[in-house]
Short mmCIF file of the C-alpha atoms (twelve columns), coordinates in Angstrom:
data_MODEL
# 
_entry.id   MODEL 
# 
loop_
_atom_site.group_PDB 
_atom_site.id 
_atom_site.type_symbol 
_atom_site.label_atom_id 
_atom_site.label_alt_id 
_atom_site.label_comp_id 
_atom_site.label_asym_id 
_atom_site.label_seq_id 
_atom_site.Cartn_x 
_atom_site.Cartn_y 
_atom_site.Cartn_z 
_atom_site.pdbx_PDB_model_num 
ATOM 1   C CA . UNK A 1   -49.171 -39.566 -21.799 1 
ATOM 2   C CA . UNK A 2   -52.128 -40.172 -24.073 1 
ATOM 3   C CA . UNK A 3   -53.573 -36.768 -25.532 1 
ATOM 4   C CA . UNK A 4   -56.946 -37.149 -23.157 1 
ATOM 5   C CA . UNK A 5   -54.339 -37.577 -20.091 1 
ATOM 6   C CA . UNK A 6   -52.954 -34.677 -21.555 1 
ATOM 7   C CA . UNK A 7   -56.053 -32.285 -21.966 1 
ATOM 8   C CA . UNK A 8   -57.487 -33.035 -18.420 1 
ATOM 9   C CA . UNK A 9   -53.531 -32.404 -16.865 1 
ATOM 10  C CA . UNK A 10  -54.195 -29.366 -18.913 1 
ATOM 11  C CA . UNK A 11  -57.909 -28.235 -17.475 1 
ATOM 12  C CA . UNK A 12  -56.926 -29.664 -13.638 1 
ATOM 13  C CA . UNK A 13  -53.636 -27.289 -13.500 1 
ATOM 14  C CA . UNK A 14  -56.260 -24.511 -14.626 1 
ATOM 15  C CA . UNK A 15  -59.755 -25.147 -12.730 1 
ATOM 16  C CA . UNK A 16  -57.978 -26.886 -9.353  1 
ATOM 17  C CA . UNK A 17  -57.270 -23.319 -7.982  1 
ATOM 18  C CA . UNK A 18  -60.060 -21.762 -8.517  1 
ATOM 19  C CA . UNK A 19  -61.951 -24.282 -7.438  1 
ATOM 20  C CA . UNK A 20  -59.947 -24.401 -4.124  1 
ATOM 21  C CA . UNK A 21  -59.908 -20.299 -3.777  1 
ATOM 22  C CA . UNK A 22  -63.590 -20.364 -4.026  1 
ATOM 23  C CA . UNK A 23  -63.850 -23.456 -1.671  1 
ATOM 24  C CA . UNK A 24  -61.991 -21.717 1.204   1 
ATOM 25  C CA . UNK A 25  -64.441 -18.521 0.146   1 
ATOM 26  C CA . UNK A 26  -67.103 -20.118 1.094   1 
ATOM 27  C CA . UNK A 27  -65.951 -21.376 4.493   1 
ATOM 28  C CA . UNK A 28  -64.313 -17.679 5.321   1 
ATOM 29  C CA . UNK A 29  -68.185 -16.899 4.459   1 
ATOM 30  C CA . UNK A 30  -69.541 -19.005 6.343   1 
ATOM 31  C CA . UNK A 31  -67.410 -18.514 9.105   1 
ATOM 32  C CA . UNK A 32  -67.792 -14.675 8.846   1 
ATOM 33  C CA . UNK A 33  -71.542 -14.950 9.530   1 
ATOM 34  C CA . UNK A 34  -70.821 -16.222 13.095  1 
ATOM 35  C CA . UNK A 35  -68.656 -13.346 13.850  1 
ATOM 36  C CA . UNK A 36  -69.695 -10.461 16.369  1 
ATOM 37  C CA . UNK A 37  -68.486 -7.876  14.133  1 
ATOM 38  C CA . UNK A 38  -70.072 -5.222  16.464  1 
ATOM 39  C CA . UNK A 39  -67.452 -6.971  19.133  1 
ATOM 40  C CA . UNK A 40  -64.471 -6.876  16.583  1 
ATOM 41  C CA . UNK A 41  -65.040 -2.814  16.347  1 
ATOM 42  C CA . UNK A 42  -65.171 -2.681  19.694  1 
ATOM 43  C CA . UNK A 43  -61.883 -4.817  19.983  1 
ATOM 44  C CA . UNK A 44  -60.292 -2.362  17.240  1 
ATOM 45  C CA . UNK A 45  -61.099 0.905   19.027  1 
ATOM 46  C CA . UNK A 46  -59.227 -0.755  22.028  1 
ATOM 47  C CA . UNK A 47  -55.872 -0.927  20.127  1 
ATOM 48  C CA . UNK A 48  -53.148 0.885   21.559  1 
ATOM 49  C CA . UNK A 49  -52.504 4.136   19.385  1 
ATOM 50  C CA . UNK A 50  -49.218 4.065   20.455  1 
ATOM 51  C CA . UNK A 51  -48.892 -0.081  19.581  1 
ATOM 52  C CA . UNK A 52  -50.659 1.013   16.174  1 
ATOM 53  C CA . UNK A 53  -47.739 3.822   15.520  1 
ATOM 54  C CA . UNK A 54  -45.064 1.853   16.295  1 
ATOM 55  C CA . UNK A 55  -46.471 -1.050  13.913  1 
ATOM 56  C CA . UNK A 56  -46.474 1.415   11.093  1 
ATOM 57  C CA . UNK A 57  -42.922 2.158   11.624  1 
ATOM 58  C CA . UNK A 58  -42.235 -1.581  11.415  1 
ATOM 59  C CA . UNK A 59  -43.976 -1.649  8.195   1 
ATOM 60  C CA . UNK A 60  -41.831 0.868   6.754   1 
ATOM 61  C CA . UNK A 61  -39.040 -1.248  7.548   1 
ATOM 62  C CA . UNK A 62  -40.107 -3.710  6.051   1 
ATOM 63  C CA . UNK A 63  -41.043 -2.299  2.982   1 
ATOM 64  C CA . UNK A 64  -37.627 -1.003  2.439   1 
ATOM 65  C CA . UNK A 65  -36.082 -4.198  3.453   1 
ATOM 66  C CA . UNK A 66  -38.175 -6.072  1.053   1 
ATOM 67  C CA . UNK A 67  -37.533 -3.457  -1.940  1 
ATOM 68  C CA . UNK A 68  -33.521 -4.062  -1.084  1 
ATOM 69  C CA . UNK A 69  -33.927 -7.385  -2.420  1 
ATOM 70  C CA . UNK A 70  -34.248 -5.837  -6.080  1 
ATOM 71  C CA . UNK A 71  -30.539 -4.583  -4.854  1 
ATOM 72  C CA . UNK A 72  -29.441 -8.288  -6.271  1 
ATOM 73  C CA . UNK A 73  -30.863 -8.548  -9.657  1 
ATOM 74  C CA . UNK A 74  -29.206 -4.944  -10.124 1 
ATOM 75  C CA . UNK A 75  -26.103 -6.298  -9.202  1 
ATOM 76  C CA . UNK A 76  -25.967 -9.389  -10.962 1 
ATOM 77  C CA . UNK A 77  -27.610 -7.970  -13.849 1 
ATOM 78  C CA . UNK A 78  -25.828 -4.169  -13.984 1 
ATOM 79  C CA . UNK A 79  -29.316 -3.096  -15.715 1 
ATOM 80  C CA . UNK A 80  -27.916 0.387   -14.417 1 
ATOM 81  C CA . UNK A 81  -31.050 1.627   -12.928 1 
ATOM 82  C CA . UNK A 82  -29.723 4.004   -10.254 1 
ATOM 83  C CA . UNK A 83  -30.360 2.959   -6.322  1 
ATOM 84  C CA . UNK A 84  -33.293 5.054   -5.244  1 
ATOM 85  C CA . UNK A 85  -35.397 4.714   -9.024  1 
ATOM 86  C CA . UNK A 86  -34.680 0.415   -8.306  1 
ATOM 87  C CA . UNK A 87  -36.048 0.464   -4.754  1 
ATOM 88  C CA . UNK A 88  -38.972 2.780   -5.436  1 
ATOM 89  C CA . UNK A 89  -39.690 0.479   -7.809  1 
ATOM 90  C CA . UNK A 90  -39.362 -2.631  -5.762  1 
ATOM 91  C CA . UNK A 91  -41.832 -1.035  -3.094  1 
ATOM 92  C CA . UNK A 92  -44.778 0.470   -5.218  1 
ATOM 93  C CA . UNK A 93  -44.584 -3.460  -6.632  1 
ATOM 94  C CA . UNK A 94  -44.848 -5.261  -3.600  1 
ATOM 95  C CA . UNK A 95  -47.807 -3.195  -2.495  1 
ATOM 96  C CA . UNK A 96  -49.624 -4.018  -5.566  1 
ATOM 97  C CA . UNK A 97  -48.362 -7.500  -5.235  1 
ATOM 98  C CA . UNK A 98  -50.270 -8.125  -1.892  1 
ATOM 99  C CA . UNK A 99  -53.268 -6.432  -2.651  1 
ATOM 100 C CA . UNK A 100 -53.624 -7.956  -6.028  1 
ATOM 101 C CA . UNK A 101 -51.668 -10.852 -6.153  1 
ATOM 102 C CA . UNK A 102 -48.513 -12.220 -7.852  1 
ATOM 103 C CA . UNK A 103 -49.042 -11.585 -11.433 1 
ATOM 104 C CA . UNK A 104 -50.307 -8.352  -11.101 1 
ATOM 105 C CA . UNK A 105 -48.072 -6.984  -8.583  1 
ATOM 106 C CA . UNK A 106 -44.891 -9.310  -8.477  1 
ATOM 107 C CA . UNK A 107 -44.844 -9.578  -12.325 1 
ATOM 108 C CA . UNK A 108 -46.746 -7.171  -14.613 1 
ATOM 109 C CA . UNK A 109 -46.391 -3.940  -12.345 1 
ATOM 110 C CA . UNK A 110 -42.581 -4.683  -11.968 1 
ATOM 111 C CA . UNK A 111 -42.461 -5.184  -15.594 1 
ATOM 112 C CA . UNK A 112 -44.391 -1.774  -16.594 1 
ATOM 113 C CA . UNK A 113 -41.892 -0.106  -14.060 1 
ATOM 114 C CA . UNK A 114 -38.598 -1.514  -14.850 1 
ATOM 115 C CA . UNK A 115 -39.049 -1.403  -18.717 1 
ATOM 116 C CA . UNK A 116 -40.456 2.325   -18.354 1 
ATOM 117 C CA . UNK A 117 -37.248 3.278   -17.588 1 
ATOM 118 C CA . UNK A 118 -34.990 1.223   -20.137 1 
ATOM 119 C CA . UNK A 119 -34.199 -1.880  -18.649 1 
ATOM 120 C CA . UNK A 120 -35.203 -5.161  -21.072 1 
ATOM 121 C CA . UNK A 121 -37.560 -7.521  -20.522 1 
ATOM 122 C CA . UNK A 122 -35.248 -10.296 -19.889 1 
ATOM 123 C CA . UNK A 123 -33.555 -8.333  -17.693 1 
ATOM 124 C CA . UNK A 124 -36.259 -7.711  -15.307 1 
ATOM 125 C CA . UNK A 125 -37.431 -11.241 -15.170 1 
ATOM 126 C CA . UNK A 126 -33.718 -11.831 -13.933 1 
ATOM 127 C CA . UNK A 127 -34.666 -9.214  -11.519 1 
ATOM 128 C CA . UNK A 128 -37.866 -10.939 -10.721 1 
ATOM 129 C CA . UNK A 129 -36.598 -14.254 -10.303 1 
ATOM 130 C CA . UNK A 130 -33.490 -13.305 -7.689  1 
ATOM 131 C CA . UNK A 131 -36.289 -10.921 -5.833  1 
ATOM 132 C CA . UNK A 132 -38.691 -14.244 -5.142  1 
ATOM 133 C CA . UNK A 133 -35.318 -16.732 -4.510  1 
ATOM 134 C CA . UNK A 134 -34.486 -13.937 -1.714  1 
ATOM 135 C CA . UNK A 135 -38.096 -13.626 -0.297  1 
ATOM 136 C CA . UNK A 136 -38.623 -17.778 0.019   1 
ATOM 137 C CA . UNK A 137 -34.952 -18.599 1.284   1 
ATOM 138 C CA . UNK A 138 -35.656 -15.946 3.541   1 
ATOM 139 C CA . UNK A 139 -39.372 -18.080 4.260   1 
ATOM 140 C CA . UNK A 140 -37.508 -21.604 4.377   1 
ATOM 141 C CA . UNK A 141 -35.075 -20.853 6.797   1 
ATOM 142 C CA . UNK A 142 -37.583 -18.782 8.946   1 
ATOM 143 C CA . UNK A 143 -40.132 -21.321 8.666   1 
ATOM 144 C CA . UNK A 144 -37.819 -23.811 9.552   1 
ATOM 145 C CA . UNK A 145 -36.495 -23.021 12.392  1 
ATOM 146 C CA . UNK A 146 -39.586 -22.238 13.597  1 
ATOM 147 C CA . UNK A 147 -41.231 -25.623 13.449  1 
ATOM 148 C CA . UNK A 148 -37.953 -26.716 14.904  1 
ATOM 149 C CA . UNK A 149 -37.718 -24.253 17.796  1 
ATOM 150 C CA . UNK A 150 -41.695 -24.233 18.645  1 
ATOM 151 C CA . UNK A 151 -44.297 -26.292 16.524  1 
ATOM 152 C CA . UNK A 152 -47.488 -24.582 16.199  1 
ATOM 153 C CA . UNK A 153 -50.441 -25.673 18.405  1 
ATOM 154 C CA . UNK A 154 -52.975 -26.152 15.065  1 
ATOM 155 C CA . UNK A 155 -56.622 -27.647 15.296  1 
ATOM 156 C CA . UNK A 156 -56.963 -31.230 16.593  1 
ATOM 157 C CA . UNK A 157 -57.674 -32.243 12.573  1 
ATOM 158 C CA . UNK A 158 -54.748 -30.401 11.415  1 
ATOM 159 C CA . UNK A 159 -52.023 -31.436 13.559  1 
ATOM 160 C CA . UNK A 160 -49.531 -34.106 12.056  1 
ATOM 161 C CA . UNK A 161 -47.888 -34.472 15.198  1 
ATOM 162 C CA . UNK A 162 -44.857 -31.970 16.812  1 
ATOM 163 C CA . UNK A 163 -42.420 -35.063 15.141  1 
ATOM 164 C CA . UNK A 164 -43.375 -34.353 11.640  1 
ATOM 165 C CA . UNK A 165 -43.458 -30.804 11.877  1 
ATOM 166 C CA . UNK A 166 -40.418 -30.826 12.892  1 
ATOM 167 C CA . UNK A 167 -39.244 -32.972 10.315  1 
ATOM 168 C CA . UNK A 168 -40.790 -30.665 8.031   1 
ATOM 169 C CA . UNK A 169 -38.775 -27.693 9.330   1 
ATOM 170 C CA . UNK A 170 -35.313 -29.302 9.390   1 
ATOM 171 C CA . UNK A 171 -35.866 -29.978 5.491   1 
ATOM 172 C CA . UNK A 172 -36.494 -26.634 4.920   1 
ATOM 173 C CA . UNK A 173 -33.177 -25.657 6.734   1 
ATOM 174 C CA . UNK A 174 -31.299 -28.113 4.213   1 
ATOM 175 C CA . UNK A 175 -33.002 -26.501 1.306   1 
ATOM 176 C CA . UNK A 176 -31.791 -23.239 2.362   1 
ATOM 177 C CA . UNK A 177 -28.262 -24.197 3.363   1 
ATOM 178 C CA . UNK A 178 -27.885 -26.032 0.038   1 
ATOM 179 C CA . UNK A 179 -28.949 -22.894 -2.020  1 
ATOM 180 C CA . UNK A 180 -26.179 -21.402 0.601   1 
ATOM 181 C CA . UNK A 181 -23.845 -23.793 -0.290  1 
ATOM 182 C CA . UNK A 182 -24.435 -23.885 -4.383  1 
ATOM 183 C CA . UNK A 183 -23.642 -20.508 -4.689  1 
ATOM 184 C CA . UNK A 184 -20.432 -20.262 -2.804  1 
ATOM 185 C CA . UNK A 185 -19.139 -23.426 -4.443  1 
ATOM 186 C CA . UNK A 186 -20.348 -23.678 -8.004  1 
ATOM 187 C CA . UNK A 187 -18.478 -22.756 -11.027 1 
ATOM 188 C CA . UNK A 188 -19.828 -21.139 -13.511 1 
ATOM 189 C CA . UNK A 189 -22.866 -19.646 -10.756 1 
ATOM 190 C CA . UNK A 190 -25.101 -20.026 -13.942 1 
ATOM 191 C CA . UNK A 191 -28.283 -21.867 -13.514 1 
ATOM 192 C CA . UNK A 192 -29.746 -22.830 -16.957 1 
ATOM 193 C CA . UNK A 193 -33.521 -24.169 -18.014 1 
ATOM 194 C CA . UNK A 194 -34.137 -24.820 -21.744 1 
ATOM 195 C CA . UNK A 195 -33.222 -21.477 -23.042 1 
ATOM 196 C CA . UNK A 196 -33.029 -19.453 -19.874 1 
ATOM 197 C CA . UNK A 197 -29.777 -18.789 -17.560 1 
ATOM 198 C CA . UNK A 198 -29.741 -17.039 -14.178 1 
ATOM 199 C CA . UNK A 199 -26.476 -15.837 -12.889 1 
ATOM 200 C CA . UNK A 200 -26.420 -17.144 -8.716  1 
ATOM 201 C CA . UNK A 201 -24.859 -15.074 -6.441  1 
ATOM 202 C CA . UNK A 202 -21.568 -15.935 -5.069  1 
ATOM 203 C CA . UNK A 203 -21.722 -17.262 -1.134  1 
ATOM 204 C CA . UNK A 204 -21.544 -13.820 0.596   1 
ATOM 205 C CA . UNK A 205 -24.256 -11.830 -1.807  1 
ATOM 206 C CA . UNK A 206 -26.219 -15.341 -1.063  1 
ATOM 207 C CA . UNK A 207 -25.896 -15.326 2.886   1 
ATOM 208 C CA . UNK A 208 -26.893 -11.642 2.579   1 
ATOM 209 C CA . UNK A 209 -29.934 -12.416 0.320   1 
ATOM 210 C CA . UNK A 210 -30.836 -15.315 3.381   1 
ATOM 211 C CA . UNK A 211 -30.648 -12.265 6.097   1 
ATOM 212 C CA . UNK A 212 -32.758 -9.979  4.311   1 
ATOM 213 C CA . UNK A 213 -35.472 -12.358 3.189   1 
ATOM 214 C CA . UNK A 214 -35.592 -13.829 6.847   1 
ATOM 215 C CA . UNK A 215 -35.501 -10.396 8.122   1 
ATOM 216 C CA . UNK A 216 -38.768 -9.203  6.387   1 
ATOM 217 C CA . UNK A 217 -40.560 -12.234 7.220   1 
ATOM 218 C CA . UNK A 218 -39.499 -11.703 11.334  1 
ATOM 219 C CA . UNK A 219 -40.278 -8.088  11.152  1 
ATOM 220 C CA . UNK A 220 -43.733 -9.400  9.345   1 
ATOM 221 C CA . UNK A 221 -44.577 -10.988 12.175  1 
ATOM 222 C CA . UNK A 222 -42.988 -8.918  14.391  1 
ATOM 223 C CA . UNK A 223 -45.915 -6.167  13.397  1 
ATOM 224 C CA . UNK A 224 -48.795 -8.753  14.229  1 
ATOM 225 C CA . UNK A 225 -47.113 -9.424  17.446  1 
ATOM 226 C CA . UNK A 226 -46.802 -5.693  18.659  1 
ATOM 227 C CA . UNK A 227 -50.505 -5.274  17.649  1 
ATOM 228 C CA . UNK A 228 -51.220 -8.381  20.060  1 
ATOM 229 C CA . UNK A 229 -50.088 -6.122  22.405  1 
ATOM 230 C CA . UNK A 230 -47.292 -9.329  23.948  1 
ATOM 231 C CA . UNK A 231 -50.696 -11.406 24.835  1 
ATOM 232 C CA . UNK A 232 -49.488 -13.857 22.254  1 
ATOM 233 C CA . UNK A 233 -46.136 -15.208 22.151  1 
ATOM 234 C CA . UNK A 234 -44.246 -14.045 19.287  1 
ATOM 235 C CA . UNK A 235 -43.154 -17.476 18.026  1 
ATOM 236 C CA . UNK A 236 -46.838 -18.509 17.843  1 
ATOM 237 C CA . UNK A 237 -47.601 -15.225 15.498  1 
ATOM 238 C CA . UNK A 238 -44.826 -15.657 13.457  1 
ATOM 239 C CA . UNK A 239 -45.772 -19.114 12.714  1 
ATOM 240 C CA . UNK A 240 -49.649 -18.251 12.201  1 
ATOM 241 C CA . UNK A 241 -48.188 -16.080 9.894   1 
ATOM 242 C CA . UNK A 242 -45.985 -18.028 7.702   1 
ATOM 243 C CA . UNK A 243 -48.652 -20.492 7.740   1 
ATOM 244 C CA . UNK A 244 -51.090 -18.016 6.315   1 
ATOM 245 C CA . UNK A 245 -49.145 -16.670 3.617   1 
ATOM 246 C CA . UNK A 246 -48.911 -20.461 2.289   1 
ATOM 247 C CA . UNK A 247 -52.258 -21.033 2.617   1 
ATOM 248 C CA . UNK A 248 -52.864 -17.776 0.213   1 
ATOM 249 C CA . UNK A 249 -50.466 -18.666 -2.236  1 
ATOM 250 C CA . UNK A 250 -52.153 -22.179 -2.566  1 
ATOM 251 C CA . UNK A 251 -55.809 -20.815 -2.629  1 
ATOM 252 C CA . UNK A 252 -54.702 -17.685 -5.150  1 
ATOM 253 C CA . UNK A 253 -56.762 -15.504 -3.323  1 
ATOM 254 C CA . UNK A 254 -55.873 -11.969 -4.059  1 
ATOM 255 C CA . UNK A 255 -54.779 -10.185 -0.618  1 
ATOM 256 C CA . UNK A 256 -55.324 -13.618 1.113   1 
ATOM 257 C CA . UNK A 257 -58.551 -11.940 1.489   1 
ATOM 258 C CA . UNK A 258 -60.397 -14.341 4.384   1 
ATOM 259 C CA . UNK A 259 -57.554 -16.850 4.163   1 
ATOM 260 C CA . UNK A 260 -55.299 -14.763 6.807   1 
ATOM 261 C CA . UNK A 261 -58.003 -14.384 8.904   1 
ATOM 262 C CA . UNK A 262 -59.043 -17.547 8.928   1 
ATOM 263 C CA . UNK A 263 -55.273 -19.049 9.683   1 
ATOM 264 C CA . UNK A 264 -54.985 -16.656 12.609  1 
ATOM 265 C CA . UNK A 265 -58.645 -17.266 14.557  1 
ATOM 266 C CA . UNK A 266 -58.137 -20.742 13.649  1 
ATOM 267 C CA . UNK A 267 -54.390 -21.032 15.408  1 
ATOM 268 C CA . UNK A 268 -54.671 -18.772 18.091  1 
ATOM 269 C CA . UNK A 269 -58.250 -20.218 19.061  1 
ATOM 270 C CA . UNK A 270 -57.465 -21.132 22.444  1 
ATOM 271 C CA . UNK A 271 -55.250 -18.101 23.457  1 
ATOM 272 C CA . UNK A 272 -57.457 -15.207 22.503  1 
ATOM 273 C CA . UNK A 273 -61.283 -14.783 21.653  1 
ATOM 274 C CA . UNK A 274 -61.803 -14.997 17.971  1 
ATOM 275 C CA . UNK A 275 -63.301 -10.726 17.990  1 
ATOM 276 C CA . UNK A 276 -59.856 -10.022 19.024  1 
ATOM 277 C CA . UNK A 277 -57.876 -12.051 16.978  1 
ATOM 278 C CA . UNK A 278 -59.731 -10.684 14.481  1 
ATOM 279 C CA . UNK A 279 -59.518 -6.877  15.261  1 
ATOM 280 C CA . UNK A 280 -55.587 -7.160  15.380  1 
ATOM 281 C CA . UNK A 281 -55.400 -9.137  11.884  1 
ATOM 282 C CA . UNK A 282 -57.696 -6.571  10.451  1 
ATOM 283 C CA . UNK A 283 -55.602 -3.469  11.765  1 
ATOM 284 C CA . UNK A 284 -52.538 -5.712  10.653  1 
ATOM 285 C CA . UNK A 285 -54.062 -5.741  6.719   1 
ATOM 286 C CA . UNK A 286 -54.813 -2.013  7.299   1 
ATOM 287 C CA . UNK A 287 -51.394 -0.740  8.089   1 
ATOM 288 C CA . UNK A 288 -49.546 -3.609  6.164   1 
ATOM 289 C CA . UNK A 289 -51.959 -3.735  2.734   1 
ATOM 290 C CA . UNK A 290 -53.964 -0.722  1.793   1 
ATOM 291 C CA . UNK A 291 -51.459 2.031   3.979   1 
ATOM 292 C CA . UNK A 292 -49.014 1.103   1.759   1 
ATOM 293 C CA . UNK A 293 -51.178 0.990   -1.484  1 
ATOM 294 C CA . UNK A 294 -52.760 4.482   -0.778  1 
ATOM 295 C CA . UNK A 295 -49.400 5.648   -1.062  1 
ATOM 296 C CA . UNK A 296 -48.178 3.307   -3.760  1 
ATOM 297 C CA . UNK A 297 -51.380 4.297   -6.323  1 
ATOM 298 C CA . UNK A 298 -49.891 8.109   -6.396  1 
ATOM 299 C CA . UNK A 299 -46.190 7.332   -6.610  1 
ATOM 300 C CA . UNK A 300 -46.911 5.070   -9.601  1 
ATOM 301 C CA . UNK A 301 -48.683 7.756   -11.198 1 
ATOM 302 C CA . UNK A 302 -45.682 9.571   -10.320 1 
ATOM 303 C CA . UNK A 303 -43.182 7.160   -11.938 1 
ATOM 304 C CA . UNK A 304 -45.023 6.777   -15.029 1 
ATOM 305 C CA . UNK A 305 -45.377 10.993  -15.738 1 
ATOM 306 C CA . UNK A 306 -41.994 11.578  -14.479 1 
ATOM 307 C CA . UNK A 307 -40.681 8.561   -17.273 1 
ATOM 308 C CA . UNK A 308 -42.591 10.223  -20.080 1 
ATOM 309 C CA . UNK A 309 -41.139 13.565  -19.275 1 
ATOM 310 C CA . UNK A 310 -37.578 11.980  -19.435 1 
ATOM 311 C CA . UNK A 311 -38.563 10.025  -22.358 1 
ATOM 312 C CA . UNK A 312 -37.028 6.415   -20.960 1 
ATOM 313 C CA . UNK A 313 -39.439 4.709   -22.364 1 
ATOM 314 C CA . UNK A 314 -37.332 2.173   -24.125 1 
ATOM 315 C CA . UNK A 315 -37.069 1.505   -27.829 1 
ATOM 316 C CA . UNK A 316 -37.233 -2.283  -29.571 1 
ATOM 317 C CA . UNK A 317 -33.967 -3.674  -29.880 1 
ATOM 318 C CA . UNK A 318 -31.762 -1.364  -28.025 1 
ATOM 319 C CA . UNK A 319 -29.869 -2.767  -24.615 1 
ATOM 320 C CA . UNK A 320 -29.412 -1.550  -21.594 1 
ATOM 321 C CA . UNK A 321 -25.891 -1.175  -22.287 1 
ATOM 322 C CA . UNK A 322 -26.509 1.125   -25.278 1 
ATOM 323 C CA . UNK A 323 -28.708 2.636   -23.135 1 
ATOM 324 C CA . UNK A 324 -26.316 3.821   -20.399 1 
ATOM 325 C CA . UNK A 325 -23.383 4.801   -22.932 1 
ATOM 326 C CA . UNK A 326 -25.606 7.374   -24.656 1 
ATOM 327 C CA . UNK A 327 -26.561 8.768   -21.524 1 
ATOM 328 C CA . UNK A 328 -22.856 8.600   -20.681 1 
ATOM 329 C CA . UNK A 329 -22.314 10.291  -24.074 1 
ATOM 330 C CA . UNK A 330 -20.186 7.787   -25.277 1 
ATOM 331 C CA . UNK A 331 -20.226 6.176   -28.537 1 
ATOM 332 C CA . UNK A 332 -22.316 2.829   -29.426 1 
ATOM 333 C CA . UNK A 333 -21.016 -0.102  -31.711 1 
# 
């Protein structure tokens, strides 16, 4: 590739998703403008306090079901972070991660957390990397078997047809049986890029990382469903759902902000009026986005006193393994 091929690969990879995040901004804006908003509150006082509890509790699930998924990289890695400091740490980061996006939450908060309290770099991108594997086998075979079981009804221009879709969702159940499949039958369960390794788990840790991550993203959409009050069928929620959390990974828009709300009116059109579609997705983001981050902003302010107190803040060049035996009290080489 000539070196002008190369700079405008190099400024496409950059500007294309902006371009596209502020794109779908302005259709969510111009779409917003033809809401009844004054209906939507009206729709929103109508929820079911009860339906509204009992959502919460799901989302609690959840969030501890997503934070177990750190469980792997700790085993894998034996960074020796103890149970409860690994999944508070796993939570507080996936609240920041929705509201603010991947890099912030998924990556740099984990990061700031995890190395707080001693555990290397490389360590936690280990961590990082076996976290996301679990959350997206969990999507594929999720997603799968839901274009399989019951395509989506989408919008007469999106629609490739219920034979493509499911297609679509029987390759995404071979993707996640092969990952299945690699790690009970490969030897050494190293994968290795340039100068990076990451240790796979062996077939049972990997059929348990495929239950949790499918778990979160059914009790995900499990929440959206109770709020619909059983007026939409659950398979149609679940798969306005996993459809919308594509859509805001493509666009990059932090939160999804628009872009979940625009899936949801947009595929449940012709069930529900769009003011009450959109009262249930915005008491969904309430309870499932900034509950959780009210709660997360203190107990990171929490994590980052109570590490200065102890003093883990890690030096350069010592390991987590030197790390542990001095707490242990034994020697060091």
């Amino acid at each position: 590739m000539s070196p002008a091929w190369q700079r405008l690969w190099w400024w496409t990879k950059r500007v294309a998703p902006w371009a596209l995040a502020a794109l779908v901004l302005a259709l969510v804006a111009q779409q917003a403008r033809a809401v009844d908003w004054a209906q939507v509150g009206v729709s929103l006082r109508q929820l079911s306090p009860a339906r509204v509890a009992l959502a919460v509790g799901l989302v609690a699930l959840s969030y501890a079901v997503y934070a177990g998924f750190d469980l792997v990289g700790r085993h894998l890695t034996r960074h020796g972070l103890s149970v409860p400091r690994t999944l508070g740490t796993a939570a507080i980061s996936y609240a920041f991660n929705l509201n603010f996006g991947a890099l912030v939450g998924g990556f740099a908060m984990r990061l700031r957390l995890y190395t707080r309290w001693g555990v290397a770099a490389a360590t936690v991108a280990k961590v990082i990397a076996l976290s996301m594997t679990t959350n997206w086998l969990g999507y594929l075979w999720v997603a799968g078997g839901v274009l399989l079981w019951s395509p989506p009804a989408l919008p007469g221009g999106w629609a490739p047809g219920d034979a493509v879709l499911r297609a679509l969702g029987a390759a995404m159940v071979v993707l996640a049986l092969a990952y299945l499949v690699l790690c009970a039958v490969s030897r050494p369960r190293t994968l290795r890029w340039r100068d990076h390794e990451l240790a796979l788990p062996g077939g049972r840790l990997a059929l348990a990382q495929a239950l949790a991550g499918g778990a979160n993203w059914v009790l995900m959409g499990t929440i959206v469903w109770v709020l619909f009050e059983g007026r939409v069928d659950f398979a149609t929620v679940l798969g306005a759902l996993l459809m919308a959390a594509v859509a805001g990974v493509i666009t990059h828009v932090p939160a999804g902000l628009g872009v979940l709300e625009a899936v949801f009116v947009a595929t449940l059109s012709g069930a529900l009026p769009a003011t009450e579609v959109l009262a249930v997705v915005l008491a969904y983001r309430a309870a499932y986005y900034l509950l959780p981050l009210a709660l997360a902003l203190p107990a990171y302010a929490w994590s980052e006193a109570a590490a200065r107190r102890s003093g883990a803040l890690r030096r350069p060049g010592v390991k987590d393994s030197d790390r542990v035996l001095r707490r242990s009290g034994r020697p060091t080489a």
